[in-house]
C-alpha positions in Angstrom: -2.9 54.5 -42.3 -3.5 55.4 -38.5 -6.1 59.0 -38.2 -5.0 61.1 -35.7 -7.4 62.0 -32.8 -8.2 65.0 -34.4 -9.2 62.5 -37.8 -10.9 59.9 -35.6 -13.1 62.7 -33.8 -14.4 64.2 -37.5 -14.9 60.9 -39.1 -17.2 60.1 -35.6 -19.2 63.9 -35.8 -19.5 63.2 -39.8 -20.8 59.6 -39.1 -23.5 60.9 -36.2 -24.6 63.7 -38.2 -25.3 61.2 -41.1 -27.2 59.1 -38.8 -29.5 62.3 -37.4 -30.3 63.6 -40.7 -31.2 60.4 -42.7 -34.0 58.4 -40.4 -34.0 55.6 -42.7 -30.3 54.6 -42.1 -30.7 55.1 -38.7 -34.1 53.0 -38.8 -32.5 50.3 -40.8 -29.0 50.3 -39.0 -30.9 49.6 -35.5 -32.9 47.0 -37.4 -29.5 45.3 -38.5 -28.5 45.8 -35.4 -31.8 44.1 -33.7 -31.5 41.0 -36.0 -27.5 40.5 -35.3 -28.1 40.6 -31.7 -31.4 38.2 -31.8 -29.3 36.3 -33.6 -26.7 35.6 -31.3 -29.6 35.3 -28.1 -29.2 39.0 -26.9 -32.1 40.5 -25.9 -32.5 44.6 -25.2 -35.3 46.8 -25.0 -36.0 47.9 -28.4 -36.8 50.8 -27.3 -33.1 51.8 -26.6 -32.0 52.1 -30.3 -32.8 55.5 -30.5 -30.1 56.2 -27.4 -27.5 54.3 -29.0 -25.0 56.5 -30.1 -21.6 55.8 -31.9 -18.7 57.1 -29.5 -15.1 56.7 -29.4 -13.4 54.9 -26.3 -11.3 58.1 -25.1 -15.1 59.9 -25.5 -17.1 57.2 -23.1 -13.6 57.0 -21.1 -14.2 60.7 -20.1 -17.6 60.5 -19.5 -17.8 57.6 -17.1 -15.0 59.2 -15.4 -17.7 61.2 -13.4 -20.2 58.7 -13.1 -20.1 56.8 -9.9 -21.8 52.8 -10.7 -24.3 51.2 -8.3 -21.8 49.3 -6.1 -18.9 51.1 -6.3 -17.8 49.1 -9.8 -16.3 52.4 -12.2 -14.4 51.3 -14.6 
């Protein structure tokens, strides 16, 4: 079954609000995600898990729409 935008956009809000009430999940999500990325050989500050944020492609779509990249390289 395929959610409509409307679907996909709740299910996001619900998932983020989840995440900014409960500090342990979040804690222990960007932990997970720490150890999955160490894994693999990618390093990142550690101190950018608190930015991360889960989005939807039509949501980061929109916003980069207005941001101009170093170079000249928008997406």
């Amino acid at each position: 079954m395929t959610l409509s935008s409307e679907q996909r956009i709740g299910e996001i809000v619900a998932l983020r609000t989840k995440l900014k009430v409960n500090p342990s999940v979040r804690k222990e999500l960007h932990a997970a995600m720490s150890a999955v990325l160490s894994k693999h050989g990618i390093n990142y500050d550690p101190e950018l898990s608190p930015e991360l944020i889960f989005a939807l492609p039509e949501e980061v779509a929109d916003a980069l729409a207005d941001v101009i990249l170093p170079g000249g390289t928008n997406c």
